[in-house]
C-alpha positions in Angstrom: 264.6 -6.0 36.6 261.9 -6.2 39.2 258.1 -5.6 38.0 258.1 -1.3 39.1 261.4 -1.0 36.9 259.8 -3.1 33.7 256.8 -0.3 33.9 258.8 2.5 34.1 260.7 1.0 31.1 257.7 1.0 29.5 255.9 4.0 30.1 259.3 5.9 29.4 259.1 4.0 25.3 255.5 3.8 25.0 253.7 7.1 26.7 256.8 10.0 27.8 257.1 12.4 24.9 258.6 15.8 25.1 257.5 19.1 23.0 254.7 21.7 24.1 251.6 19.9 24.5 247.8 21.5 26.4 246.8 19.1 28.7 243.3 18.2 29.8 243.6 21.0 32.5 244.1 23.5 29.9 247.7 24.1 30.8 250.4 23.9 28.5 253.5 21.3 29.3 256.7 20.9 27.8 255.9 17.2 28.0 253.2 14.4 28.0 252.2 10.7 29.5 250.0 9.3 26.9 249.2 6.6 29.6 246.9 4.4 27.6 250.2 3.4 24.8 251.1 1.8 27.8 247.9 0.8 29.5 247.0 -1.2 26.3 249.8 -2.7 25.2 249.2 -6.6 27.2 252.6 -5.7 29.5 252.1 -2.6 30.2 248.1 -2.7 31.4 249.3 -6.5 33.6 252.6 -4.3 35.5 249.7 -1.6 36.3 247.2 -3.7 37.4 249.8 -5.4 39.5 250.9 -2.5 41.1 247.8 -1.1 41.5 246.3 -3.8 43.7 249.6 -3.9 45.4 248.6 -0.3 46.5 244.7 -1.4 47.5 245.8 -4.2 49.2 247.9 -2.1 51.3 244.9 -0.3 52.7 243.8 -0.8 56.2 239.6 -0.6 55.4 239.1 -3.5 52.6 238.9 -2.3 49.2 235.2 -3.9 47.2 235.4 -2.3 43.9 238.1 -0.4 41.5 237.0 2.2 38.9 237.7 5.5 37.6 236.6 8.2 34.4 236.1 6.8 31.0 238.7 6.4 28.7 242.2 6.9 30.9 240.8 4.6 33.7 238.7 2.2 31.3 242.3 -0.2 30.6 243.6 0.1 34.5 240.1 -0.8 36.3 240.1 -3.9 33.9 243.6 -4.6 34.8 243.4 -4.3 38.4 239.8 -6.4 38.6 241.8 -9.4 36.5 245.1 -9.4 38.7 242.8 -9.6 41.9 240.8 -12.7 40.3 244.3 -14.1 39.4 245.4 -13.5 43.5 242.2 -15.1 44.5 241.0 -11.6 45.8 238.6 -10.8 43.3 237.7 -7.0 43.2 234.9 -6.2 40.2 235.8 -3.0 38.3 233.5 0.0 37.3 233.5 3.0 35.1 232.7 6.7 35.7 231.3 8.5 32.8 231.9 11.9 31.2 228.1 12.8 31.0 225.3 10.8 32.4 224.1 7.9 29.6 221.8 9.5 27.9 219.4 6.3 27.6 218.2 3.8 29.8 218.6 3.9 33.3 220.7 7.2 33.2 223.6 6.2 35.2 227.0 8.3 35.7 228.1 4.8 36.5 228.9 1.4 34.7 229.3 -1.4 36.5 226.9 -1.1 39.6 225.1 -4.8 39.1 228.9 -6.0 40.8 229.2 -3.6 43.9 227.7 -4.1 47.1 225.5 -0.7 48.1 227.5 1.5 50.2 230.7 -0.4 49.5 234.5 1.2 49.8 236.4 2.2 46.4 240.0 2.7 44.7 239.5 5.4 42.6 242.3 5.2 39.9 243.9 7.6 37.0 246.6 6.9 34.5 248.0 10.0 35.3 247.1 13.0 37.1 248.2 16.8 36.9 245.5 19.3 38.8 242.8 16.4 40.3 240.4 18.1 38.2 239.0 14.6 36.8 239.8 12.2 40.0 237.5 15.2 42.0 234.7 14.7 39.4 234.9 11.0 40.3 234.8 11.0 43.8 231.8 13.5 43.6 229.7 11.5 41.5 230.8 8.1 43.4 230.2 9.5 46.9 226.9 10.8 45.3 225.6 7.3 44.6 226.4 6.3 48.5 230.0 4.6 48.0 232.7 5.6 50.5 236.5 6.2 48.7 238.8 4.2 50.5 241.9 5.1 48.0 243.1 7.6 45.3 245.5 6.2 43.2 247.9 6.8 39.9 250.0 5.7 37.5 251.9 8.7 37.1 252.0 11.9 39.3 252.8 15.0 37.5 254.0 17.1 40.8 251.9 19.9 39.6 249.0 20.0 42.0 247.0 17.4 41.9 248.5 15.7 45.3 247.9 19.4 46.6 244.2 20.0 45.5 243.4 16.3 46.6 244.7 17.0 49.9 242.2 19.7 50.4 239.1 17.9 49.5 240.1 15.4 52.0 242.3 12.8 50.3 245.5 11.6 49.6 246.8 10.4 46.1 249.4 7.3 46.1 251.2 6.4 42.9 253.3 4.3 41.5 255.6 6.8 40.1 255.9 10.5 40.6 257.3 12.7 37.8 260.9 12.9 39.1 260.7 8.7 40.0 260.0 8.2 36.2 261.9 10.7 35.1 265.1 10.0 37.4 268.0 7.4 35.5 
């Protein structure tokens, strides 16, 4: 069983429930990815880091930093910054927040000591449905002066997020779409 397979193993045990669920869109779904079951478990968040800087590395303009909203990103940034230090690539992770802190400098964004001003970002997601949150991200990253150089996921729902992406400008990779996981 190669490294994709393992992870798919995984998310389909640990995350993939079925019943009627709201998501964080607001629509309702006959099933749901609780991504972080798998994101912490210690397998689970090394296969996605692993795949997910298989993805940046695959980009043409070099990737300097990985990050993404707080609390669905917070595991997969970490992951992906530790698998590139373990490649010898080293990539330093970051973290979008919800609201802006409250306290202190103010910041939308955690981690900004490590990344080089201007610098080119992977934006990543455990798993995305409308966009909604990865277009939040990109706004408030591309507001602080950093360029996104990649839009990536765990999982792909197939309803719209690829879409809504696509017209502000950017394409989403993942690792899985809904009918990959889903497929026997």
């Amino acid at each position: 069983m190669n490294e994709r397979q393992r992870l798919k193993a995984i998310l389909l045990e640990k995350s993939y429930r079925q019943g009627t669920f709201t998501l964080t869109s607001g629509k309702t779904s006959d099933f749901y990815i609780d991504g972080k079951q798998t994101t912490l478990s210690a397998e689970g968040a090394y296969l996605c880091g692993k795949l997910l800087f298989a993805l940046i590395k695959e980009e043409k303009t070099p990737i300097q930093a990985v990050g993404g909203m707080t609390l669905g990103a917070d595991p997969l940034v970490t992951a992906v910054s530790i698998v590139s230090y373990l490649e010898q690539a080293p990539i330093p992770a970051f973290i979008v927040r919800k609201e802006a802190k409250g306290h202190g400098t103010g910041n939308y964004i955690e981690g900004l000591k490590n990344m080089a001003a201007g610098c080119t970002v992977a934006l990543i997601e455990d798993v995305v449905t409308t966009g909604g949150t990865l277009l939040k991200v990109i706004e408030r990253v591309e507001a602080q002066g950093f360029k996104v150089g990649l839009v990536a996921t765990v999982v792909e729902r197939e309803e719209g997020g690829v879409k809504e992406l696509a017209r502000a400008g950017y394409r989403l990779k993942s690792i899985f779409t809904r009918t990959e996981l889903l497929a026997p």
